[in-house]
Structure formats: structure tokens, C-alpha cells
C-alpha positions as CSV (number, residue, x, y, z in Angstrom):
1,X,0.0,0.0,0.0
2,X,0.9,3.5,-0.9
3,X,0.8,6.8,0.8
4,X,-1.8,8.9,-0.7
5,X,0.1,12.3,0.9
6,X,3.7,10.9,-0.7
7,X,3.7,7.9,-2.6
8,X,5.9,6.5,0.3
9,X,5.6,2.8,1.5
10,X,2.7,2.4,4.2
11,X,3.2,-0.1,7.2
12,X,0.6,-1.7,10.5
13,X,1.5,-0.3,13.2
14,X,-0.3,0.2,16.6
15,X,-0.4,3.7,18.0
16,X,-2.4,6.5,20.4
17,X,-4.7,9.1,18.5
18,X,-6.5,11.9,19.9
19,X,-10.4,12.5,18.8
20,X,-12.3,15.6,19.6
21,X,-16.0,15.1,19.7
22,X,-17.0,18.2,20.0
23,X,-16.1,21.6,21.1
24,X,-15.7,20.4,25.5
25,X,-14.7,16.8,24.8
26,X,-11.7,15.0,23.9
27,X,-10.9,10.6,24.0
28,X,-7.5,9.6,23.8
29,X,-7.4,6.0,22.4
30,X,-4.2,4.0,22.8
31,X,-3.3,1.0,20.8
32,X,-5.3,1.9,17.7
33,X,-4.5,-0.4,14.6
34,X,-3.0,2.2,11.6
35,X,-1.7,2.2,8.2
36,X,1.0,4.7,9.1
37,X,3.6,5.8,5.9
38,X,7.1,5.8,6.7
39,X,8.2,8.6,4.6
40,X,5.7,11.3,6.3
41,X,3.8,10.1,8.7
42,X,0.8,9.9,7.5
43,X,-1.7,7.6,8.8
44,X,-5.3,5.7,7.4
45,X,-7.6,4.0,9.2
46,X,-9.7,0.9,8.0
47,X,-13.1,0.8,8.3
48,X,-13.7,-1.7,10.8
49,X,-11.7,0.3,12.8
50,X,-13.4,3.7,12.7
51,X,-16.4,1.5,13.3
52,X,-15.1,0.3,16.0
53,X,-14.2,3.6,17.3
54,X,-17.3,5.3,16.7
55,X,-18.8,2.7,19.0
56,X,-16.4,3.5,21.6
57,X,-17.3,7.3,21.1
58,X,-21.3,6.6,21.4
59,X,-20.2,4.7,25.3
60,X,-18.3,7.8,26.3
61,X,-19.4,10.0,29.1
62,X,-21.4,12.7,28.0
63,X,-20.3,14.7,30.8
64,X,-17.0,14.1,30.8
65,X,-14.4,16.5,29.3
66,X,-11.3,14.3,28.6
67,X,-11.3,10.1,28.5
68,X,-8.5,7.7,28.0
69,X,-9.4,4.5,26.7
70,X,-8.0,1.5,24.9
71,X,-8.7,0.2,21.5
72,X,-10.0,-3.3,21.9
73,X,-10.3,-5.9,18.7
């Protein structure tokens, strides 16, 4: 696979990203499943993934201003 940013080489790694839901709330997940390029950085997510993640976003605290949680396959 091929970095759509620089053409360099893509590779699976596992890593922490930062979400903001809205303007108050913020999830830090760790151990998130990437595509991450080796030449810039870049990084794609699947789509069972972000699925994945989106459910994980519905469970959060509505009340809660910052959460860290981990990615679970």
C-alpha cells in the first residue's frame, strides 16, 4: 500500500490518537490499529476500525471533558 500524501511505503503499526468530539470533549485512544507511511507520517484508518471507534465514542461519558481508553479488537 501507498501513501496517498507521498507515494511512500505504508506499514501496520499500533499507536495512540486523539479525537475531539466536540467543542468540551476530547478521547484519547491507545493502541489503535493504523496504516502509518514511513516517509511522512501519514496515517489511514480501516473501516472496521473507525467502526469500531465510533462505537467506543457513542459509550463515552457525555459529561466528561477528557477520557482515556484502549482500542479493543
Amino acid at each position: 500500500m501507498r501513501c496517498r500524501l507521498c507515494g511512500g511505503n505504508m506499514e501496520s503499526i499500533r499507536t495512540d490518537l486523539p479525537f475531539k468530539l466536540e467543542d468540551h470533549r476530547i478521547i484519547v485512544v491507545k493502541d489503535v490499529p493504523v496504516e502509518q507511511c514511513i516517509s511522512c507520517g501519514e496515517h489511514e484508518l480501516s473501516d472496521t476500525v473507525m467502526e469500531q471507534l465510533e462505537m467506543l465514542f457513542d459509550s463515552m461519558d457525555e459529561s466528561s471533558e477528557l477520557e482515556v481508553r484502549r482500542f479493543a479488537a
